[in-house]
Backbone as a ProteinNet text record, in pm:
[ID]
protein_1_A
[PRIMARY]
XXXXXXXXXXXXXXXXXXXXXXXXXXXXXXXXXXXXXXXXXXXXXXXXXXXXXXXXXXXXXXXXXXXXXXXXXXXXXXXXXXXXXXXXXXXXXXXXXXXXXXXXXXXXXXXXXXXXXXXXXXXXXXXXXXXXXXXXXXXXXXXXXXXXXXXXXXXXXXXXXXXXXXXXXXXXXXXXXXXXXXXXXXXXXXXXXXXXXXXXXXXXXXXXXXXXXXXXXXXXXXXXXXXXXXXXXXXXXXXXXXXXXXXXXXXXXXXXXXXXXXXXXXXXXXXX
[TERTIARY]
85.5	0	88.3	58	152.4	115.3	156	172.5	136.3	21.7	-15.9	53.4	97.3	202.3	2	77.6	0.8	-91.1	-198.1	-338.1	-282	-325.3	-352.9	-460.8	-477.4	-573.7	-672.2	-657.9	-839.4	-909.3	-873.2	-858.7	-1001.6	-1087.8	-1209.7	-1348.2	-1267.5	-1381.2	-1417.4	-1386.1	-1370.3	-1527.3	-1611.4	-1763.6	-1738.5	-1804.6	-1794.6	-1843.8	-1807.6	-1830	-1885.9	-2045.7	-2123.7	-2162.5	-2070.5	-2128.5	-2000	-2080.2	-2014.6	-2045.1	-1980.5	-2039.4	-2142.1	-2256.4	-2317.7	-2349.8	-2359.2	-2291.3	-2175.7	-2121.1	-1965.6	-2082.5	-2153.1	-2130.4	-2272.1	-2371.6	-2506.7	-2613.2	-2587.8	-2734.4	-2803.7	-2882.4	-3027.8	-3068.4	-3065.4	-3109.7	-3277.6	-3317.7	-3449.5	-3438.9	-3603.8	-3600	-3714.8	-3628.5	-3746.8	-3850.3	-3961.9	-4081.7	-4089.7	-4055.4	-4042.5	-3950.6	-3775.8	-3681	-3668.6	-3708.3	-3690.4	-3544.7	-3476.5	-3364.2	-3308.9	-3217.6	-3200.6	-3102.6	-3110.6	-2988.1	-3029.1	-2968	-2928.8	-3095.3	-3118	-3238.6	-3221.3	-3084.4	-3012	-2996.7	-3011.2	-3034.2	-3184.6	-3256.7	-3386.9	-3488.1	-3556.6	-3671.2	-3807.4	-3841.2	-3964.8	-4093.7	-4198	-4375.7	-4414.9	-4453.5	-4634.8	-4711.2	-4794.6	-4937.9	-5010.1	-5085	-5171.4	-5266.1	-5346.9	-5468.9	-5581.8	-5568	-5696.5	-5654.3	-5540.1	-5475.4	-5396.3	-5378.7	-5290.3	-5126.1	-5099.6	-4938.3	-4858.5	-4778.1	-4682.3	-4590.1	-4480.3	-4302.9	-4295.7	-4188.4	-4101.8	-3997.1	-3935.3	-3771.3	-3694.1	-3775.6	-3679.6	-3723.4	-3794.7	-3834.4	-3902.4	-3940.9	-4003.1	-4188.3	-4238	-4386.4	-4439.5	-4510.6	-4587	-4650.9	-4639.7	-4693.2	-4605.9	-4651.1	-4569.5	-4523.1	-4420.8	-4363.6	-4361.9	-4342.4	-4240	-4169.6	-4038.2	-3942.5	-3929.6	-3894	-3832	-3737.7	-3654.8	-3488.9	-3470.7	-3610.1	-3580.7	-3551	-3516.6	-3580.9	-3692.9	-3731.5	-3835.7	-3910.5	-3851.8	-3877.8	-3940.4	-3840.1	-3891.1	-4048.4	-4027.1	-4144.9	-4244.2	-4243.4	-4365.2	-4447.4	-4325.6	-4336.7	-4450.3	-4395.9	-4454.6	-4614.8	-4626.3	-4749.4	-4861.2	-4802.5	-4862.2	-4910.7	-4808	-4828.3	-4892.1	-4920.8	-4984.8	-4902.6	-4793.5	-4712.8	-4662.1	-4684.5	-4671.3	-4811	-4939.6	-5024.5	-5022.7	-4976.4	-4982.5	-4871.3	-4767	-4650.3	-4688.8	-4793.4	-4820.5	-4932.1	-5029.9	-5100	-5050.4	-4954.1	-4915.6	-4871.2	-4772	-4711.6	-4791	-4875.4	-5022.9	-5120	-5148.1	-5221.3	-5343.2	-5383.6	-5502.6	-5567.7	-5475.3	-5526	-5567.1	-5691.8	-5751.9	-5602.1	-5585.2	-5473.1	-5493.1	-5466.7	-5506	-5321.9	-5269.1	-5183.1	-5183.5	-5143.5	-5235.4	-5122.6	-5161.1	-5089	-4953	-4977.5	-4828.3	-4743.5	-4742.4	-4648.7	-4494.1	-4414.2	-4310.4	-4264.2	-4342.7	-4352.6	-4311.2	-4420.1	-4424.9	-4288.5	-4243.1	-4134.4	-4011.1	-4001.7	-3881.3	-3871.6	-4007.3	-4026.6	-3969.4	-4008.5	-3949	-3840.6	-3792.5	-3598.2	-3543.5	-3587.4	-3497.7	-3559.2	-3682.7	-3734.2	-3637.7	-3594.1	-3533.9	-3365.6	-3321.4	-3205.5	-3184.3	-3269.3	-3257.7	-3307.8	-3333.1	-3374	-3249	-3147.6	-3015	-2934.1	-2931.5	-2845.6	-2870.5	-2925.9	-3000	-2955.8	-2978.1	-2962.6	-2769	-2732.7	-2568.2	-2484.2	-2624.6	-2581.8	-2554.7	-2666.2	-2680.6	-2583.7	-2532.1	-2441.2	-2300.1	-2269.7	-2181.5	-2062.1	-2142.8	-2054.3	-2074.6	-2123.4	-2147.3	-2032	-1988.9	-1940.6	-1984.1	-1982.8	-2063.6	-1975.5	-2024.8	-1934	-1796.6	-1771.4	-1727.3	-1543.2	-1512.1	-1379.3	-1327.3	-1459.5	-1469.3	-1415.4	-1501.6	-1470.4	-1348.4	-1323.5	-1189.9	-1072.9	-1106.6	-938.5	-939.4	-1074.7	-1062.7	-1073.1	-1120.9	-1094.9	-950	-877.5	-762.6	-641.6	-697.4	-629.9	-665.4	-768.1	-784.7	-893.1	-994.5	-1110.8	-1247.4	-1242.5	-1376.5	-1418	-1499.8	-1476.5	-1585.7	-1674.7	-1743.1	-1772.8	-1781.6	-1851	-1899.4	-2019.6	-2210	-2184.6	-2234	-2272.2	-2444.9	-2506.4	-2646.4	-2616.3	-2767.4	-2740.7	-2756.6	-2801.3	-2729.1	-2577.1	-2568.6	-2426.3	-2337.9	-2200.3	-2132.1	-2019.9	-1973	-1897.3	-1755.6	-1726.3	-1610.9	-1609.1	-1730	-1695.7	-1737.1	-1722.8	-1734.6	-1587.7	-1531.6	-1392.6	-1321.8	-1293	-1229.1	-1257.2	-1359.8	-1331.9	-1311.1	-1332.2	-1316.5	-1156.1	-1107.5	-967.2	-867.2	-916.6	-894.1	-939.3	-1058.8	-1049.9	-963	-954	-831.9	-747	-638.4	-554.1	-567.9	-681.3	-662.8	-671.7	-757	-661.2	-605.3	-521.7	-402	-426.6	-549.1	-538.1	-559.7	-399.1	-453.8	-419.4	-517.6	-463.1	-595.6	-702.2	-754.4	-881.2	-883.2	-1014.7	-1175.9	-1122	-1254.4	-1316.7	-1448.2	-1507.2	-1593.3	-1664.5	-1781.4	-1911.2	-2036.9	-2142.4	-2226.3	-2252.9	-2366.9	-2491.7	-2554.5	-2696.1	-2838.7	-2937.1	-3035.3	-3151	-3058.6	-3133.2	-3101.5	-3168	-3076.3	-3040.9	-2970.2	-2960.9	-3059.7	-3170	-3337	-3352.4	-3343.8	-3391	-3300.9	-3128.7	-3040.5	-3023.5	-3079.5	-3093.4	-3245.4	-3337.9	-3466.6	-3407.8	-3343.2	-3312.1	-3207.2	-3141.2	-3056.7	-3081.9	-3186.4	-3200.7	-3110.5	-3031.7	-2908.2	-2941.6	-2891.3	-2901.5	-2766.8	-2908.7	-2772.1	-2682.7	-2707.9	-2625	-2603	-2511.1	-2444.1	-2324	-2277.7	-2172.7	-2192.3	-2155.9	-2132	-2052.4	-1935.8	-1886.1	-1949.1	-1902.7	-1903.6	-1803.8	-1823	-1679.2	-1645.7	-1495.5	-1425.1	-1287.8	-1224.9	-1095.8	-1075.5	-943.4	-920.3	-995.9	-979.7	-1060.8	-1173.4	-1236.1	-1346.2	-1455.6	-1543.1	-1594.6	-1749.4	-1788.4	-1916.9	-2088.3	-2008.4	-2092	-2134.8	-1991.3	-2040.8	-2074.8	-2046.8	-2171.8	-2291.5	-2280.5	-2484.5	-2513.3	-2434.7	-2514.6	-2542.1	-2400.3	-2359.5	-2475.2	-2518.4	-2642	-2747.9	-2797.2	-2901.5	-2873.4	-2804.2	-2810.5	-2792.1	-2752.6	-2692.5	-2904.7	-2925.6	-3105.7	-3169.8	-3179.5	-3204.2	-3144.9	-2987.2	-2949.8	-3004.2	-3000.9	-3013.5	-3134	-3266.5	-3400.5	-3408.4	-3373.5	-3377.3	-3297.2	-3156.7	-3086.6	-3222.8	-3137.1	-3148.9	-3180.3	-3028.3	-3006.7	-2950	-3009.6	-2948.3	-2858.4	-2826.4	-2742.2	-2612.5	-2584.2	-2487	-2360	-2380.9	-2351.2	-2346.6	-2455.9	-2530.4	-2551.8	-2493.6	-2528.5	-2594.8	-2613.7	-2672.2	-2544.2	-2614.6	-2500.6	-2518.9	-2462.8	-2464.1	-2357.3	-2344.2	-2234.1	-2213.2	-2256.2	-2223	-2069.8	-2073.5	-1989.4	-1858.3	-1859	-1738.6	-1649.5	-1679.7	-1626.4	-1554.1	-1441.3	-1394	-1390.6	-1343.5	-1355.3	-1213.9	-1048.4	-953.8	-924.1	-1068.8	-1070.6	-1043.7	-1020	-978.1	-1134.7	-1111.7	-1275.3	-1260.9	-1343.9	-1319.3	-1321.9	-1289.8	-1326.2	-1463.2	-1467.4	-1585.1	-1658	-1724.3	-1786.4	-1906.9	-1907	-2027.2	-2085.9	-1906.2	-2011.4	-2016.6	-1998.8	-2034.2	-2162.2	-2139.8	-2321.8	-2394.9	-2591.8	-2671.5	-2687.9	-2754	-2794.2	-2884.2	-2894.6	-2999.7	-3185.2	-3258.7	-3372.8	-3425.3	-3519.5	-3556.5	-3652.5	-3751.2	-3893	-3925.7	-3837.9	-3916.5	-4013.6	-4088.9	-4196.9	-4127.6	-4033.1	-3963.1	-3958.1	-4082.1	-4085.7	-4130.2	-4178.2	-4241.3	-4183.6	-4103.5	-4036.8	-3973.1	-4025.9	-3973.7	-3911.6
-120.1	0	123.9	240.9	351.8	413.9	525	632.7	791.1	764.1	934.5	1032.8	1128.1	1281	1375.1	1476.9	1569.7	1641.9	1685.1	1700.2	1841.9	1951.8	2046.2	2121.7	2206.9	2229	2239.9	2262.4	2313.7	2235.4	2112	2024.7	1983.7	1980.2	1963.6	2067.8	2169.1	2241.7	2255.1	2154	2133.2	2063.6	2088.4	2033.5	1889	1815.9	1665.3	1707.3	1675.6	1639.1	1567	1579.5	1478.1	1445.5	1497.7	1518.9	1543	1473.1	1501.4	1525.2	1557.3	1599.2	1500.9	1548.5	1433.7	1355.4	1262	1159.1	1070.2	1069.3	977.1	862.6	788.7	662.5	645.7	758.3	790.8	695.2	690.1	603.3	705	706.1	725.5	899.1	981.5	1106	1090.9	1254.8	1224.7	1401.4	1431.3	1572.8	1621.8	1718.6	1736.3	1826.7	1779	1851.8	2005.1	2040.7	2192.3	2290.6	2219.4	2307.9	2295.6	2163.2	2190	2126.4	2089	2037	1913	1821.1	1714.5	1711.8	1555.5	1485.4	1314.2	1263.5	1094.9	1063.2	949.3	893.8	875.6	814.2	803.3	940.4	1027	1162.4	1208	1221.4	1272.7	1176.7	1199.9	1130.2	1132.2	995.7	974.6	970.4	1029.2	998.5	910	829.8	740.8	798.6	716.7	761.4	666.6	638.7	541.4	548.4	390.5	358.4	454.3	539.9	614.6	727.8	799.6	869	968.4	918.8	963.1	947.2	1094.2	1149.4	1090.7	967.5	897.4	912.8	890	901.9	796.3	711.4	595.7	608.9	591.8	633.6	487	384.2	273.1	274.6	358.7	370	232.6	198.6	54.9	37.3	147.5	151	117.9	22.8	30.2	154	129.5	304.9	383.9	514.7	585.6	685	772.9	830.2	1001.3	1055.1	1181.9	1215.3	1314	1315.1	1435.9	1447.7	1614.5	1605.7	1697.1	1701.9	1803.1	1865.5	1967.7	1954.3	2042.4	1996.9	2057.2	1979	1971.3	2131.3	2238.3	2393.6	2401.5	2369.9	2444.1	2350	2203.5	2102.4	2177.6	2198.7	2270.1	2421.6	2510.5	2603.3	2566.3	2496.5	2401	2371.8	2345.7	2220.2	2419.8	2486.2	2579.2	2675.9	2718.3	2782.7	2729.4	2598.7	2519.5	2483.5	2483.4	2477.5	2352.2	2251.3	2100.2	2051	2065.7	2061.9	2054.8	2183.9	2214.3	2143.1	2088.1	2071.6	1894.6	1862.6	1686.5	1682.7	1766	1790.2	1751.8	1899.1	1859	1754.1	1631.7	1512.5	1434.1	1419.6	1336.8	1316.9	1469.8	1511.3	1489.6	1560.4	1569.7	1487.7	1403.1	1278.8	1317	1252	1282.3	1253.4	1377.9	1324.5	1375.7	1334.6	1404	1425.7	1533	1562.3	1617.4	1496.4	1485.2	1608.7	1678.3	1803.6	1764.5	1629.5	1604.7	1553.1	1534.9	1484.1	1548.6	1644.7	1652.8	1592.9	1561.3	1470.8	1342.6	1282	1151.8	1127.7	1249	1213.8	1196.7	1285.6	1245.7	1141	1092.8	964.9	857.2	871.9	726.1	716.1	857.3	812.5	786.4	832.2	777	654.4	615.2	447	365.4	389.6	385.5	334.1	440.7	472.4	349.6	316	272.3	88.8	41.1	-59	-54.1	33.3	3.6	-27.6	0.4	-5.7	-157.1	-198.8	-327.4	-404.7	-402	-474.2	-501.4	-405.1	-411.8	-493.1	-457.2	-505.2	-684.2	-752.1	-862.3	-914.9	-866.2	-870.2	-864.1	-850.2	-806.1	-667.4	-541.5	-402	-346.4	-366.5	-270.1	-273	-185.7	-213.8	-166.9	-181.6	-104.1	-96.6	-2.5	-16.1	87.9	195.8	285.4	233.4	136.4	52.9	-13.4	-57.3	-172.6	-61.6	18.6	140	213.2	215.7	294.9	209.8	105	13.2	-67.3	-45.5	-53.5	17.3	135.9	287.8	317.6	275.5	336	173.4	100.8	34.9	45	111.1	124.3	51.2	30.2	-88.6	-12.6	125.4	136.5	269.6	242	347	446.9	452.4	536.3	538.7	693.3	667.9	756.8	719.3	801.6	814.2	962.7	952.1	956.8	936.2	965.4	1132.9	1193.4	1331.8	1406.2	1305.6	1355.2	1229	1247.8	1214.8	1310	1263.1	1403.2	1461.2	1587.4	1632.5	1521.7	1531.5	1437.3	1335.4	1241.3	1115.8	1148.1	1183.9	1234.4	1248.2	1364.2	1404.4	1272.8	1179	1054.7	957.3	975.6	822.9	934.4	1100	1061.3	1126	1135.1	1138.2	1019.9	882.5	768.7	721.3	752.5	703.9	807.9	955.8	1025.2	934.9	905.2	807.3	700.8	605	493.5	498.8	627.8	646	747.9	766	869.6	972.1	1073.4	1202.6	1278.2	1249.5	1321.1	1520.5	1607.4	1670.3	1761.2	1657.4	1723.2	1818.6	1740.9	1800.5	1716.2	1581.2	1535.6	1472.2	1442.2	1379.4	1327.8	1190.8	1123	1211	1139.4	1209.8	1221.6	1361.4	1313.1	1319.9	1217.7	1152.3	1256.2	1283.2	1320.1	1242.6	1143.2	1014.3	1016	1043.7	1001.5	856.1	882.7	699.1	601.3	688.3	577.5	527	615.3	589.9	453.4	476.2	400.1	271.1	281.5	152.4	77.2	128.4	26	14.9	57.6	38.3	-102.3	-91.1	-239.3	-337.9	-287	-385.5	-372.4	-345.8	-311.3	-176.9	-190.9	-107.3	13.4	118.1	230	262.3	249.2	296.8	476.7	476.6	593.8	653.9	555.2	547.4	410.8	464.2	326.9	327.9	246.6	252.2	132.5	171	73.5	9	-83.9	-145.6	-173.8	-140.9	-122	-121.5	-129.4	-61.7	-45.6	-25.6	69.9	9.5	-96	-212.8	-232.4	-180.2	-254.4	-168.9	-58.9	52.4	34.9	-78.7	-79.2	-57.3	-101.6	-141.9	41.3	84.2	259.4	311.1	320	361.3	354.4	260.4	204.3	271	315.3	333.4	507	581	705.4	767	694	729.4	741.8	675.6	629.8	784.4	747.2	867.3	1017.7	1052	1209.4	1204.5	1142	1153.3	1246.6	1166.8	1208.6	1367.8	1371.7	1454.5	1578.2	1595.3	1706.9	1720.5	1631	1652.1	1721.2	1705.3	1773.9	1931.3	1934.6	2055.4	2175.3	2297.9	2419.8	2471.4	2441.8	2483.9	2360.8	2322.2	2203	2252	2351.4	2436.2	2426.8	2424.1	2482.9	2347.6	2343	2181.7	2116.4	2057.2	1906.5	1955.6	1993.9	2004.1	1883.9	1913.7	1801	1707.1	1592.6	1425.4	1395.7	1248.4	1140.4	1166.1	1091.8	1073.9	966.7	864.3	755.2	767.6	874.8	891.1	963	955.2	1040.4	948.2	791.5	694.1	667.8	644.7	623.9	499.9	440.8	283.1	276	420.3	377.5	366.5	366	370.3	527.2	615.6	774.3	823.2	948.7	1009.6	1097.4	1141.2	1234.9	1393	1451.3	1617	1680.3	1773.2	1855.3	1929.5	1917.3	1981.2	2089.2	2118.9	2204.1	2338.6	2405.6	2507.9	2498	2370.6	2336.8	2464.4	2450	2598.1	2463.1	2497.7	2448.9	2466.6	2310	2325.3	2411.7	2496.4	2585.1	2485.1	2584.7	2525.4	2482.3	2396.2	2344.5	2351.1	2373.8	2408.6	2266.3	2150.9	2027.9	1982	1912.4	1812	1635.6	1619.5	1490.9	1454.7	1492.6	1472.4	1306.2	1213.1	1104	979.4	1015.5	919.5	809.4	681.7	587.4	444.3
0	0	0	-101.8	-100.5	27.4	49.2	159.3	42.1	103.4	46	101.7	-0.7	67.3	100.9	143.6	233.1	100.3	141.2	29.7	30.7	-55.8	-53.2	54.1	104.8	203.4	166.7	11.5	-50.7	-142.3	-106.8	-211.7	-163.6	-19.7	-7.8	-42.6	-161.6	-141.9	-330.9	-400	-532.3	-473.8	-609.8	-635.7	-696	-708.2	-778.2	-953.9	-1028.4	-1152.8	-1175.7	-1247.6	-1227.2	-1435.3	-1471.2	-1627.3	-1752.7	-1832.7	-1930.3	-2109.3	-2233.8	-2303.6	-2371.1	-2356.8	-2462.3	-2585.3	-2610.9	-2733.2	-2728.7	-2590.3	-2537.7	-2507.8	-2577.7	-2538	-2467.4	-2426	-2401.1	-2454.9	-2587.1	-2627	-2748.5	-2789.1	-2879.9	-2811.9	-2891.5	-2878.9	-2854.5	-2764.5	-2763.6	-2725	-2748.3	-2766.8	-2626.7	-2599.8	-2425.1	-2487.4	-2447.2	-2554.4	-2433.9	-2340.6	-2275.9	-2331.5	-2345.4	-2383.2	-2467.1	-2594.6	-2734.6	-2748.3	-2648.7	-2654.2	-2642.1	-2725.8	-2730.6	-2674.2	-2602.2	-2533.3	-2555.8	-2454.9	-2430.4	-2396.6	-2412.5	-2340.3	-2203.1	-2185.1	-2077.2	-1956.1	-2015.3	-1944.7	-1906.3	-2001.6	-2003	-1924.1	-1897.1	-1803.5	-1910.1	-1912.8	-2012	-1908.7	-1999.8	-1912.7	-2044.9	-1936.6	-2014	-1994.1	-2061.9	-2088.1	-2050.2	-1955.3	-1906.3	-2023.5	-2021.6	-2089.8	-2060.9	-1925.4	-1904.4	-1907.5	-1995.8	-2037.7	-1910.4	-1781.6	-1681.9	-1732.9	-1732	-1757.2	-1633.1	-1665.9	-1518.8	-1546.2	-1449	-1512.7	-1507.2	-1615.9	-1654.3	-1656	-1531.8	-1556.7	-1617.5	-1624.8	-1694.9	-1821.1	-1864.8	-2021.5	-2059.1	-2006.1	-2046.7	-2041.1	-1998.2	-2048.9	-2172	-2201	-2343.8	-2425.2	-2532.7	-2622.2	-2639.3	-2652.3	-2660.1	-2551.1	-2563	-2452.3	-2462.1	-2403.4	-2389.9	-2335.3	-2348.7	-2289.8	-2214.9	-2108.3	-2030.7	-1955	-1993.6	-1938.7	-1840.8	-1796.6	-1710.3	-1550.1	-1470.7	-1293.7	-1240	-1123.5	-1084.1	-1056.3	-1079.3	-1053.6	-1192.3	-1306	-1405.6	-1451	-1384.4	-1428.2	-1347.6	-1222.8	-1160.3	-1221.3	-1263.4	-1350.7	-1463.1	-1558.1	-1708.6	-1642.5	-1584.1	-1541.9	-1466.8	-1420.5	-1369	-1446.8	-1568	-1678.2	-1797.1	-1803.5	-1910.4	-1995.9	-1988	-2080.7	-2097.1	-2000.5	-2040.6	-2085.6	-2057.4	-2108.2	-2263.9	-2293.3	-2426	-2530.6	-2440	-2535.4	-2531.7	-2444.7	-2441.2	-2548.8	-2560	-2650.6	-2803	-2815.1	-2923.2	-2974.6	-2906.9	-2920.2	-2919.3	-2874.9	-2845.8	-2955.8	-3028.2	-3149.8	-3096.3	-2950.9	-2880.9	-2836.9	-2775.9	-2706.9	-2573.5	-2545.2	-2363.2	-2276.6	-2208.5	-2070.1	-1984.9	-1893.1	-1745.1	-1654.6	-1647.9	-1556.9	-1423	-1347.5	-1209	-1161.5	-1029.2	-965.8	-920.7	-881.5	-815.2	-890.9	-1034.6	-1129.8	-1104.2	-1057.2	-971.6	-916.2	-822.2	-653	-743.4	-806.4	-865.5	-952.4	-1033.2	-1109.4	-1002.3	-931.6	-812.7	-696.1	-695.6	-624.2	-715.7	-798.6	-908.8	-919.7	-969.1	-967.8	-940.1	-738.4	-639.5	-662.7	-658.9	-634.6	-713.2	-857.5	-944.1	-918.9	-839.3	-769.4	-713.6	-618.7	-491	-559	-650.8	-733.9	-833.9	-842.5	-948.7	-775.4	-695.1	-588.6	-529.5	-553.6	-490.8	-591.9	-713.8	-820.7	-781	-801.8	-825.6	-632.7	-532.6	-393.5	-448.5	-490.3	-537.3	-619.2	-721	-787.8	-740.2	-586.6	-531.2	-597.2	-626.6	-648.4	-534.3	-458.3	-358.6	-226.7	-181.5	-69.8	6.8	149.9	233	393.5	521	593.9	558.6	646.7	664.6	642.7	704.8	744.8	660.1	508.1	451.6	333.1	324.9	206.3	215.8	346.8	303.9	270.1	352.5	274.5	129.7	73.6	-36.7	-143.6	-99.5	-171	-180.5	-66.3	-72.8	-134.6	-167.5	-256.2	-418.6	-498.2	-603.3	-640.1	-547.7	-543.9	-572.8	-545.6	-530.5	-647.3	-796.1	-896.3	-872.4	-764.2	-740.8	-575.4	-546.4	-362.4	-385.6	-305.6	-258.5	-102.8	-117.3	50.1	44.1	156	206	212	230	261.3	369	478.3	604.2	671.6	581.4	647	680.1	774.1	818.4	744.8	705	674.3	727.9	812.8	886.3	811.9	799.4	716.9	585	490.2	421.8	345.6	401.7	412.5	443.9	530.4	552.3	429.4	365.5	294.4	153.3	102.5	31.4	-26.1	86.1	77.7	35	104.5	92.4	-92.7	-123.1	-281.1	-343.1	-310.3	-401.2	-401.3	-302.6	-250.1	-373.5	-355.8	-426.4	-575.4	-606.5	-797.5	-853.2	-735.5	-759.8	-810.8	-767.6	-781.4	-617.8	-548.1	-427.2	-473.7	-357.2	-419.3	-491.2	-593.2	-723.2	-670.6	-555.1	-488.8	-480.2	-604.6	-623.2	-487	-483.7	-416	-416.4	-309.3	-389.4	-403.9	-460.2	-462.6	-342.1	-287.8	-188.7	-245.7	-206.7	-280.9	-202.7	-325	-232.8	-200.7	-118.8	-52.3	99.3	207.6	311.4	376.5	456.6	546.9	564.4	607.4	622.9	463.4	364	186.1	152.2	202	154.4	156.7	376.1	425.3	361.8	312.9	290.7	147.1	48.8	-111.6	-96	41.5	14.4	117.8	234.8	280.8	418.2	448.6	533.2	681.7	772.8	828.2	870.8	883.3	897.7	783.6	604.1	541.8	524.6	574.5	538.3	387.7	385.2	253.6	190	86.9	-24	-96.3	-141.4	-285.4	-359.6	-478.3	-607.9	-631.5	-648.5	-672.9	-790.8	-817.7	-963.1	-991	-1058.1	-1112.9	-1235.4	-1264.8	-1352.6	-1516.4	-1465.4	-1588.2	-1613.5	-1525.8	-1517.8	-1433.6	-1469.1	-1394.7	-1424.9	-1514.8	-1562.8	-1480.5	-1348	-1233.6	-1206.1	-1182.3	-1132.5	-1252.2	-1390.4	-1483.2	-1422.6	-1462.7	-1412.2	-1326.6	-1216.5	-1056	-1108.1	-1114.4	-1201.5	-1264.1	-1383.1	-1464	-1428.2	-1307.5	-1272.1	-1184.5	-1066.2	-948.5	-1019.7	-1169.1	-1197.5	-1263.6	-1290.5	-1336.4	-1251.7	-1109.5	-1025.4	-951.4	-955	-922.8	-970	-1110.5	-1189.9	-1195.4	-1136.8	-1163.9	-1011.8	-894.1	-830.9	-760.7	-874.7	-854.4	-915	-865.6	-842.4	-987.1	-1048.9	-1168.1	-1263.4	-1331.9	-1410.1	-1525.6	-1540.8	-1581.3	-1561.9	-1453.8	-1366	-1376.9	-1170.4	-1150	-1160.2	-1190.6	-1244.9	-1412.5	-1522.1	-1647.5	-1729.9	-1853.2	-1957.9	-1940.2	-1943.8	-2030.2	-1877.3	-1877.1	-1776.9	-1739.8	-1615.4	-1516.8	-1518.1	-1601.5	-1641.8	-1720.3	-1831.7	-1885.4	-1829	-1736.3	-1657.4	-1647.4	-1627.5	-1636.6	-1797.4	-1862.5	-1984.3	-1957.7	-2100.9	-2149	-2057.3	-2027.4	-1986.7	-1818.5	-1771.2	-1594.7	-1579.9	-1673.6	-1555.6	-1631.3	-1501.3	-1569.6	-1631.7	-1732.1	-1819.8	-1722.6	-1836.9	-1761	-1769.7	-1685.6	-1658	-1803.6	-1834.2	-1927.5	-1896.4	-1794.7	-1773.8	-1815.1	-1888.8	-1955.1	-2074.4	-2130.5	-2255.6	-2321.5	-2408.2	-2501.7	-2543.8	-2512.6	-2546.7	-2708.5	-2713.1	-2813.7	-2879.4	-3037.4	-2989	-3038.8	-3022.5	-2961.8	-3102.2	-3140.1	-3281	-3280.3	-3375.8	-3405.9	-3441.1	-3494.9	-3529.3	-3384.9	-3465	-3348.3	-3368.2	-3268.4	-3277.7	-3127	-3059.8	-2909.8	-2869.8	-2947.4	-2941.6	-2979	-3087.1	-3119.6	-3091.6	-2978.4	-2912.7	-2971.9
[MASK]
++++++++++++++++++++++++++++++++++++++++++++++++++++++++++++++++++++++++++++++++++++++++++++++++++++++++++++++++++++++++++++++++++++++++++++++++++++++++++++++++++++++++++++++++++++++++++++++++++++++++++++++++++++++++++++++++++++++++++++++++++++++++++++++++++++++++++++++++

């Protein structure tokens, strides 16, 4: 085991990188019928359409029929739905099909993701990627074991800082500032998604070879992330965090102020 030299002091106050440019490896374009703007399927969050024409979210894209897509967060979705403006833009994709968009479709879309979340975390527990255990994560973070770490979101600054000093450590960027993601799931969400008690941290387990497991988890949790940030703009930008991961184990770079695409007058919102 190496011996890490001394961090920089400010190396804990660098944001996590949760994104990258889109088309690395994303999947099938799809167009958010609010912003007019295309990205990954893998990014965007699809609604069904129930048989009794109730607007639901499908975050595994796997509803029968057809779909629509919105890449926005949950501010500007509440916005849309208040101003009529998802109304009108489901309409159009629909070609005036009866729908009913119930009030809490927000609520409902951010319930799923995490549900979502917390059903890719379980999946990959089974599969044995998961590590879990504060003691367990750091000595294998700090051997080169672990290609992604989540915190809960009340977890503490202190541990936090301890393990994710320890994964700098284990793939040799001490120093960069990175750190894992804190999830907006807390400990009670984490522990019923795996079954386990008391999760506070998690890694994924990986190396430099082999990171496929934290894709998956990555993609799944930046969905969520960016449906509930502030500004999906910003921090949390367009593209997956799936892709931060390269085919060569290092993660790509930050792309966040990448320029939007500009906005398109086609009607290609449906297309599944």
């Amino acid at each position: 085991m190496r011996t890490p030299p001394n961090e920089r002091l400010t190396s804990d106050i660098v944001k996590p990188s949760l994104s990258a440019p889109t088309g690395t490896g994303a999947g099938s374009e799809r167009r958010c019928i609010l912003s007019g703007e295309k990205d990954a399927r893998d990014v965007l969050v699809r609604l069904a359409i129930s048989p009794d024409g109730l607007v639901l979210p499908d975050p595994a894209a796997k509803a029968p029929g057809r779909g629509a897509w919105i890449g926005v967060n949950r501010a500007a979705l509440e916005t849309a739905i208040a101003e009529g403006q998802l109304k009108r833009a489901l309409l159009r994709a629909f070609k005036g099909a009866a729908l009913t968009i119930p009030a809490d479709l927000p609520e409902r879309v951010e319930a799923a993701l995490a549900r979502h979340l917390g059903d890719r975390l379980g999946l990959e527990l089974r599969s044995g990627n998961i590590v879990l255990g504060s003691a367990r994560i750091e000595e294998q973070a700090r051997s080169g074991r672990v290609a992604a770490l989540l915190h809960a979101s009340d977890s503490s600054e202190d541990g936090r800082r301890k393990l994710d000093q320890a994964w700098r450590v284990g793939r040799e960027v001490e120093g960069s500032g990175e750190r894992g993601l804190v999830l907006p799931l807390d400990r009670t969400a984490l522990s019923v998604a795996l079954g386990r008690v008391n999760v506070v941290h998690l890694g994924v387990a990986g190396h430099a070879g082999d990171r496929r497991a934290a894709k998956r988890v990555l993609q799944v949790a930046s969905r969520l992330m960016r449906f509930v940030a502030s500004d999906v703009s910003g921090e949390l930008s367009p593209g997956s965090a799936a892709d931060m991961v390269d085919n060569s184990g290092r993660d790509t770079p930050d792309h966040s102020d990448r320029p939007l695409a500009g906005r398109s007058a086609h009607d290609e919102y449906v297309k599944d």
